[in-house]
FIMIGU-470671 format. One line per field, with one value per residue (C-alpha): residue number from 1; x, y, z; residue in one letter. Coordinates in pm, whole numbers, always signed. Example, Ala and Ser with C-alpha at 12.3 -4.5 7.8 and 13.67 -1.06 7.14 Angstrom:
// residues 2
guke <- c(1|2)
c1 <- c(+1230|+1367)
c2 <- c(-450|-106)
c3 <- c(+780|+714)
margu <- c(A|S)
This chain:
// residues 141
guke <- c(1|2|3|4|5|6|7|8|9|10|11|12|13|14|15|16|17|18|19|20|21|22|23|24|25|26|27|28|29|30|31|32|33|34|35|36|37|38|39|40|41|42|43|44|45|46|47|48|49|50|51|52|53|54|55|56|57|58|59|60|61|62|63|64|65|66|67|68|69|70|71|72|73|74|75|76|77|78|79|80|81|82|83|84|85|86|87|88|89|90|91|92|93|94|95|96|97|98|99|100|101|102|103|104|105|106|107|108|109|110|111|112|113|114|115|116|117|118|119|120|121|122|123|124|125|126|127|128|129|130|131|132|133|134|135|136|137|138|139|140|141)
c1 <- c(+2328|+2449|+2610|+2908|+3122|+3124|+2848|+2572|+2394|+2178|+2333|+2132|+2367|+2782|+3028|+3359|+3709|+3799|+3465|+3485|+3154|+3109|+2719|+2445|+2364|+2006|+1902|+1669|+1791|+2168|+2474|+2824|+3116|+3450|+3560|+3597|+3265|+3278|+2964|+2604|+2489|+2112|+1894|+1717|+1929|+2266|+2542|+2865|+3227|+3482|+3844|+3974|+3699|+3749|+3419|+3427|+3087|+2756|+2638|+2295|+2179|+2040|+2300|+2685|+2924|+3273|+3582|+3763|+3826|+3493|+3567|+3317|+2981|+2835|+2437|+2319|+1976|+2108|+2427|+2741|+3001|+3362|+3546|+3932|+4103|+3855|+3918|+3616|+3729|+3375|+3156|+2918|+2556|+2409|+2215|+2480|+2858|+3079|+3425|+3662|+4056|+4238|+3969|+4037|+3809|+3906|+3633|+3320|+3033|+2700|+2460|+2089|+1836|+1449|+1367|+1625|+1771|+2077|+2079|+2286|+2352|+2647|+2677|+2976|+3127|+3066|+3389|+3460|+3739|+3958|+3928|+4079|+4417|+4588|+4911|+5124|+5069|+4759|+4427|+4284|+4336)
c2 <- c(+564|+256|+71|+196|-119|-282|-34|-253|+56|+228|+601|+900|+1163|+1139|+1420|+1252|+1295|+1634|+1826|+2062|+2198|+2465|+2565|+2310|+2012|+1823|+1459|+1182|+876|+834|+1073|+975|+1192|+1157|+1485|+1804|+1973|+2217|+2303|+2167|+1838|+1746|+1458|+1164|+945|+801|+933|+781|+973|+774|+726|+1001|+1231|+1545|+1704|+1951|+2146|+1985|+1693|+1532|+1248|+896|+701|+789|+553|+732|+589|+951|+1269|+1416|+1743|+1943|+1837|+1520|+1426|+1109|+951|+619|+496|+596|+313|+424|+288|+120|+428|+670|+1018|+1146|+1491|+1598|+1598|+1362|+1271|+926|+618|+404|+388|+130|+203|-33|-112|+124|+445|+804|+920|+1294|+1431|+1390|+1119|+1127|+849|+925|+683|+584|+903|+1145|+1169|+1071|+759|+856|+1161|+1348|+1714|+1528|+1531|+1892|+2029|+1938|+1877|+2162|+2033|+2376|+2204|+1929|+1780|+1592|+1496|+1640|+1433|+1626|+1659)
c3 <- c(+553|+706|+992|+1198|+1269|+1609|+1683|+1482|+1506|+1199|+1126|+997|+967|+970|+1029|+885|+938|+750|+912|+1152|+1285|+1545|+1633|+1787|+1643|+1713|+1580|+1581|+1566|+1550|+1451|+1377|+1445|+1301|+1240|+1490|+1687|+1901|+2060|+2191|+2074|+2215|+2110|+2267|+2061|+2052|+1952|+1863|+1888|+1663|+1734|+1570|+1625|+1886|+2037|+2262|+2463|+2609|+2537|+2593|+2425|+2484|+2473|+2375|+2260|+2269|+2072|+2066|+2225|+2438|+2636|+2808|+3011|+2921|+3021|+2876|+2931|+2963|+2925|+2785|+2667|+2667|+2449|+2424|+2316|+2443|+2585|+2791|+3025|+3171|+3461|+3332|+3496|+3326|+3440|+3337|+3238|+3104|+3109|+2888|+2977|+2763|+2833|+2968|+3236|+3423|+3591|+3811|+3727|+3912|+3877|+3839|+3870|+3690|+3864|+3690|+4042|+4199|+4342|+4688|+4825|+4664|+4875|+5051|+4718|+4647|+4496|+4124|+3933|+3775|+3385|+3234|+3385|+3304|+3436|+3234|+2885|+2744|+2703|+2396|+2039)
margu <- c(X|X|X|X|X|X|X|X|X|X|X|X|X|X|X|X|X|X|X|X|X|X|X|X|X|X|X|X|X|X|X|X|X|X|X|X|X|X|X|X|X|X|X|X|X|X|X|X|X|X|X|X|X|X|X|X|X|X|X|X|X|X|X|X|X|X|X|X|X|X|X|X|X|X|X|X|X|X|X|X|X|X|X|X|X|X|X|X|X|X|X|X|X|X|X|X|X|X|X|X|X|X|X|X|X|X|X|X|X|X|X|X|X|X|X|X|X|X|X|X|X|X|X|X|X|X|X|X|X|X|X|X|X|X|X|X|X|X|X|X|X)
């Protein structure tokens, strides 16, 4: 298909802005969304959320590169890059995170390591956040 931007990264597949999916959605290689999804996305490779794209369920995927709107629960294999303009609202568990100047992170992030397993101990931090409530201005779409 071709190459999304700053991304430099092949795509396979491509929602785009007018779409709006609801069901799973499963992949090799990389997907694109611009458009709205609303339920489970699962693959081993990376996914990338444009600016104005809205997602909202379960994620888990490689790698995610977010430049929109990501609500839900978020696992990624490796490491998610959060864009400038970004909007993630999830408990997330990854090996890595980047989080740019200008991104939206509410929510609860453990770190796993080689093993799949967190890297510290985390029962101290038992209690998540409430992400059905917001205060203030609204996050989301």
């Amino acid at each position: 298909m071709g190459r999304s931007g700053r991304n430099n990264v092949k795509i396979n597949g491509l929602i785009d802005k007018g779409c709006s999916i609801e069901g799973r959605l499963a992949f090799d290689g990389s997907v694109q969304i611009n458009g709205d999804f609303r339920g489970d996305i699962v693959s081993d490779g990376t996914l990338i959320i444009g600016p104005e794209a809205n997602v909202e369920g379960s994620v888990q995927v490689g790698v995610a590169i977010i430049e929109g709107s990501v609500k839900g629960t978020v696992e990624v294999k490796n490491k998610i890059d959060l864009r400038n303009g970004g909007r993630l609202v999830a408990n997330v568990v990854t090996e890595s995170i980047m989080i740019e100047e200008g991104a939206i992170f509410h929510g609860k992030c453990s770190m796993i390591g080689a093993e799949g397993k967190p890297d510290i101990d985390l029962s101290r931090y038992s209690k998540s956040p409430d992400l059905s409530k917001e205060d203030g201005d609204s996050l989301m779409m």
